[in-house]
C-alpha positions as YAML, in Angstrom:
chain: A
units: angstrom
residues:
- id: 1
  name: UNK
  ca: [0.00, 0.00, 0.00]
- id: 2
  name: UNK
  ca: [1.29, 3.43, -0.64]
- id: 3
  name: UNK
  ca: [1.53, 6.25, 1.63]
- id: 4
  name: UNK
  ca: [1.75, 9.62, 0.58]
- id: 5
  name: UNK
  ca: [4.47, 11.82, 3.03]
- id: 6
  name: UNK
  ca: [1.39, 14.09, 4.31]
- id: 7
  name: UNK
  ca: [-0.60, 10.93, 5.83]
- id: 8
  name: UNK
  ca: [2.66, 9.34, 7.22]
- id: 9
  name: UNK
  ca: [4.29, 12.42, 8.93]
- id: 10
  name: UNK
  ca: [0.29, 13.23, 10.47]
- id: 11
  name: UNK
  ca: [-0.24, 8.97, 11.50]
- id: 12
  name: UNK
  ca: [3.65, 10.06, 13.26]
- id: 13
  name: UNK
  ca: [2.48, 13.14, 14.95]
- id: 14
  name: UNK
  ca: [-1.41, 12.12, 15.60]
- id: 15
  name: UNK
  ca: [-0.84, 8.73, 16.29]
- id: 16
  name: UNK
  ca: [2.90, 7.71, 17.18]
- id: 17
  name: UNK
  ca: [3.55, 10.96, 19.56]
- id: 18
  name: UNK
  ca: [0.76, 12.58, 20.64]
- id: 19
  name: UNK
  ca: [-0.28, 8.65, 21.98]
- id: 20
  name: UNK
  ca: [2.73, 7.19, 22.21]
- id: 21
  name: UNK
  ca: [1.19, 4.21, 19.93]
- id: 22
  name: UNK
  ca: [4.20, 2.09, 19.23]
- id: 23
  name: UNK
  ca: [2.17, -0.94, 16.97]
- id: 24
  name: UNK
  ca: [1.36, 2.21, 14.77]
- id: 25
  name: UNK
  ca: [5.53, 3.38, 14.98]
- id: 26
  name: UNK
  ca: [6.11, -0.10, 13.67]
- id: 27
  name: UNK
  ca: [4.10, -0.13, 10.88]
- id: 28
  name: UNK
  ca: [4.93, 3.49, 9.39]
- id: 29
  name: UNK
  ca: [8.55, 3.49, 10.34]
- id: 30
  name: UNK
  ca: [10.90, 1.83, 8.21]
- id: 31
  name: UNK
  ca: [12.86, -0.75, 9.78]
- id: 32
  name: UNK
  ca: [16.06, 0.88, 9.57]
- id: 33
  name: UNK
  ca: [14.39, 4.22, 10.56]
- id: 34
  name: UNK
  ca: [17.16, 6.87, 11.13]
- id: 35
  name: UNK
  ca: [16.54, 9.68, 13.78]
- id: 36
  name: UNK
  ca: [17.90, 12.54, 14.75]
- id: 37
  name: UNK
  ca: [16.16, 14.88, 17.36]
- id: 38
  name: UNK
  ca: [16.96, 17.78, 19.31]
- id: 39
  name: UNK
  ca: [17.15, 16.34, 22.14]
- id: 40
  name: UNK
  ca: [19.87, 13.52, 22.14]
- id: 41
  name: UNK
  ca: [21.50, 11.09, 19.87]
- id: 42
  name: UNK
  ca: [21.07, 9.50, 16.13]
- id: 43
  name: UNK
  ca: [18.80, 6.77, 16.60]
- id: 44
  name: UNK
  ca: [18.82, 4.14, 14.03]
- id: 45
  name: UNK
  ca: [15.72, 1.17, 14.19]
- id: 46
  name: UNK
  ca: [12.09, 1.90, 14.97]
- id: 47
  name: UNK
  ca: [13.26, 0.22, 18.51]
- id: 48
  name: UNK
  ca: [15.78, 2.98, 19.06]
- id: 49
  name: UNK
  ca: [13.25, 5.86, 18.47]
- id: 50
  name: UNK
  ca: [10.57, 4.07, 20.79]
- id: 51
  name: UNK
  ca: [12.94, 4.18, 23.26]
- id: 52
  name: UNK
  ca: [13.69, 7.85, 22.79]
- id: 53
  name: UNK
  ca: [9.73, 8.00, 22.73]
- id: 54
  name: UNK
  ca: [9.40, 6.55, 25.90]
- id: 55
  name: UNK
  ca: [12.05, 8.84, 27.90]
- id: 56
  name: UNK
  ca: [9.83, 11.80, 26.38]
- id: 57
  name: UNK
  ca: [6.68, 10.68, 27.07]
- id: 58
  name: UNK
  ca: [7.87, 9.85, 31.03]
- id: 59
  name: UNK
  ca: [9.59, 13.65, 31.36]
- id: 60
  name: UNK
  ca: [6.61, 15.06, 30.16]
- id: 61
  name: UNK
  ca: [3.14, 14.24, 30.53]
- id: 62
  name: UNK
  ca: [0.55, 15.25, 28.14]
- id: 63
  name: UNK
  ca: [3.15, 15.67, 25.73]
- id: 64
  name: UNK
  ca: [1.69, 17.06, 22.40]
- id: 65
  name: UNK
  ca: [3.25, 17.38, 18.98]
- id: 66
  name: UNK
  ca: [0.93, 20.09, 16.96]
- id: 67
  name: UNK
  ca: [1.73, 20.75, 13.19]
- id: 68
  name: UNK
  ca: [1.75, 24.37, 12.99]
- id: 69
  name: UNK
  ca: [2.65, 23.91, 8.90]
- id: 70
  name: UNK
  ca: [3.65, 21.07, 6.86]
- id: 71
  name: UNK
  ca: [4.86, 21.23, 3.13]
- id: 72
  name: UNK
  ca: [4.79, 18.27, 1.13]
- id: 73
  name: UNK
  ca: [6.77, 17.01, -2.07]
- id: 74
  name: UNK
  ca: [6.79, 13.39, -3.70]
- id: 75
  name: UNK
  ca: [9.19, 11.87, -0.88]
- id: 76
  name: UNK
  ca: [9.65, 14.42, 1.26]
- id: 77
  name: UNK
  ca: [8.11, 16.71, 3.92]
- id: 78
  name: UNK
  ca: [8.40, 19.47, 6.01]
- id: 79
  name: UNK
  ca: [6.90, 20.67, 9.29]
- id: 80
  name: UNK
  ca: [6.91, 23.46, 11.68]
- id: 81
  name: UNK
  ca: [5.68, 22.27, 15.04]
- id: 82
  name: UNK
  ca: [5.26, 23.46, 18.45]
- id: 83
  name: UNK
  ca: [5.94, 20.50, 20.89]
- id: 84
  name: UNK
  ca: [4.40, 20.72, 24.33]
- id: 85
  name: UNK
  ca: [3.96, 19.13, 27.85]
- id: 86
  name: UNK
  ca: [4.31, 19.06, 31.79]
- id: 87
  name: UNK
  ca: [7.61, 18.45, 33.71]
- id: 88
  name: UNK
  ca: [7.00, 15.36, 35.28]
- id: 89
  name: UNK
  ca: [10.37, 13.86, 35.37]
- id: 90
  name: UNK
  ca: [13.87, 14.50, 35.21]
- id: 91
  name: UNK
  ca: [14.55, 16.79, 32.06]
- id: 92
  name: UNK
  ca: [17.80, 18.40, 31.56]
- id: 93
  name: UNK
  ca: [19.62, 17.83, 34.66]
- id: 94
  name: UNK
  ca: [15.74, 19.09, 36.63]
- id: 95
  name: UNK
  ca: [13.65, 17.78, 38.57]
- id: 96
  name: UNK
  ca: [10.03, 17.61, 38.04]
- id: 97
  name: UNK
  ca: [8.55, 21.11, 38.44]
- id: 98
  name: UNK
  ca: [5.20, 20.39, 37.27]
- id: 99
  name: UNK
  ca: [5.46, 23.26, 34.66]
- id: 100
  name: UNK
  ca: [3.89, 23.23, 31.50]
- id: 101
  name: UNK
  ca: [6.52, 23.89, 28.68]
- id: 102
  name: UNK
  ca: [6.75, 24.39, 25.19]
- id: 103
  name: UNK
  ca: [8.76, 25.20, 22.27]
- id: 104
  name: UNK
  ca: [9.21, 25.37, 18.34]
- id: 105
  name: UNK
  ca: [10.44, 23.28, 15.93]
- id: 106
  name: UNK
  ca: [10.94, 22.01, 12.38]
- id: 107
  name: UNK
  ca: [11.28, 18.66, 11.05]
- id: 108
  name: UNK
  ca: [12.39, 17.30, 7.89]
- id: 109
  name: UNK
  ca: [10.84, 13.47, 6.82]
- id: 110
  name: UNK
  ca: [12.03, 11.40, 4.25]
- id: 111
  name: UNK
  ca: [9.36, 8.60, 3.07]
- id: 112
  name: UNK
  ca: [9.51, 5.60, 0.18]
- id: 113
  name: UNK
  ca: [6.51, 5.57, -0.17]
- id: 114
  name: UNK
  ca: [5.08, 3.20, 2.34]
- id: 115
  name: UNK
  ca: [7.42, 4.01, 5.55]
- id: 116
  name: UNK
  ca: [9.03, 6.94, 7.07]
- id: 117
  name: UNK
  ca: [12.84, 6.32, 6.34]
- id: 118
  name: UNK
  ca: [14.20, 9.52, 7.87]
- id: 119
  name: UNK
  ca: [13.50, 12.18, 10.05]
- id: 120
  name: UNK
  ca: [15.82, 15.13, 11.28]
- id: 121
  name: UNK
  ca: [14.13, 17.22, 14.29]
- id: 122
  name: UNK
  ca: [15.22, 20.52, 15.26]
- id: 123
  name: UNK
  ca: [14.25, 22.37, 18.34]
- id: 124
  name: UNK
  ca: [14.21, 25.55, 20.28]
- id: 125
  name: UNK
  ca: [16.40, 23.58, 23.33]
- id: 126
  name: UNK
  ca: [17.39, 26.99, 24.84]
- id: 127
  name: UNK
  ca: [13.63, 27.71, 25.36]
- id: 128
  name: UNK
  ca: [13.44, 24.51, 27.03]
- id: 129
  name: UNK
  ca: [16.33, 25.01, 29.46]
- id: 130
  name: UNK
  ca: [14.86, 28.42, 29.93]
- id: 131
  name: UNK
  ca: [11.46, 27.35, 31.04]
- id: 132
  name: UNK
  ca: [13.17, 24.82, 33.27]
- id: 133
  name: UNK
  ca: [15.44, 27.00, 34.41]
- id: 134
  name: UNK
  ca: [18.01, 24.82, 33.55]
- id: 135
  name: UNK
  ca: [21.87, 25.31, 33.75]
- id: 136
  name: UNK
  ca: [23.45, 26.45, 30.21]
- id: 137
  name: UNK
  ca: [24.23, 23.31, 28.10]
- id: 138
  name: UNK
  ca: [22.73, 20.55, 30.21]
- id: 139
  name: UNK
  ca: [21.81, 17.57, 28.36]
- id: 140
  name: UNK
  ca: [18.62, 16.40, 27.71]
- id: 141
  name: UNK
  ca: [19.24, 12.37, 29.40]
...
């Protein structure tokens, strides 16, 4: 069955994310799935972004993934998000505050037509640390 980039990267967002839905990350990531977020490490295998998943989804609760814009060629796609959620475990060196945070984003998707094969994240980080108030340059893990 194809996929066209628009219904993958929104199934991703919607589904995988926003519910942490990790039979649905199976079947639209490709099984050599290469990752690169904001917020840590190149992750290669759909079981190396679940478990990047996972660590977000227990540092913040609620967390939300809205696309704010998404452009869309053959293969490809592009989205500005705002990511959101509330401290409720360690994040950036912090302990849970309870806060509600969010930031801004882009991220760039490459598809074959049936998975997601790529994705490269980019993230306002400092606005994170900021909200946190989080030392200058601590890590995300």
């Amino acid at each position: 069955m194809t996929r066209s980039p628009k219904t993958l990267v929104e199934r991703f967002y919607h589904e995988v994310w926003n519910r942490a839905d990790e039979t649905v990350a199976r079947e639209i990531l490709a099984p050599d799935f290469r990752f690169r977020g904001s917020l840590g490490p190149e992750r290669v295998g759909v079981d190396g972004f679940v478990d990047y998943m996972r660590s977000i989804h227990a540092a913040l609760a609620d967390y939300t993934c809205i696309i704010d814009d998404l452009g869309v060629e053959e293969r490809r796609a592009a989205a500005r998000m705002t990511f959101r959620g509330r401290h409720r475990g360690p994040f950036f060196g912090v302990e849970p505050t309870g806060r509600e945070i969010a930031w801004a984003g882009a991220a760039f998707f490459t598809t074959d037509g049936r998975h997601i094969t790529a994705l490269w994240v980019l993230g306002d980080i400092d606005a994170v640390r900021r909200q946190l108030a989080a030392p200058d340059g601590a890590p995300f893990g």
